[in-house]
N, C-alpha and C positions, 0 to 999 in steps of 0.2 A: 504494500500500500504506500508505504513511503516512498519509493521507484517511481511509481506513477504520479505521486504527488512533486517530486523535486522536478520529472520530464514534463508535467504542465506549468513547473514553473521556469522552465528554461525557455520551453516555445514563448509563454507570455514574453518574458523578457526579449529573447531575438525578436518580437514582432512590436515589439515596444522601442526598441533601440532604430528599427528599419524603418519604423516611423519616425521616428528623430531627425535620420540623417537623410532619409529621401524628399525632397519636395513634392509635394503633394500629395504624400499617404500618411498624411494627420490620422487617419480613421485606424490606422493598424495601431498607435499609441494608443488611440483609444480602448480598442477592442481586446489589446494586451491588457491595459488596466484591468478591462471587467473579467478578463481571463484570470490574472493574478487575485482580484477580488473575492470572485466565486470558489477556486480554489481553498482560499485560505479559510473562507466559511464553513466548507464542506468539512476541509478538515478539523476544525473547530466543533463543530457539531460529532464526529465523528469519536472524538478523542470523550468530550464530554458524554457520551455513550455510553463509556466502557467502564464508567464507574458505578460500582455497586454502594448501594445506601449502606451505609452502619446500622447494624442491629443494636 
């Protein structure tokens, strides 16, 4: 699970940096953002899951 989370946060970034440096694909920074966004939620949610209540 961690694999797959660190290789969506690579794609984000190279499509976040290609937006940077290319003129006129603003939109792939953006879409890295919501990529790197969604991500870290899921995983967040994910993590908080796995904890068991104290008796």
């Amino acid at each position: 699970m961690m694999l797959l989370f660190l290789l969506v946060v690579i794609v984000a970034l190279v499509l976040a940096i290609i937006g940077i440096l290319v003129e006129g694909l603003f939109y792939l920074l953006i879409i890295g953002a919501i990529i790197l966004i969604a991500d870290v939620a899921l995983l967040a949610l994910r993590s908080t899951r796995r904890r068991r209540p104290l008796r």
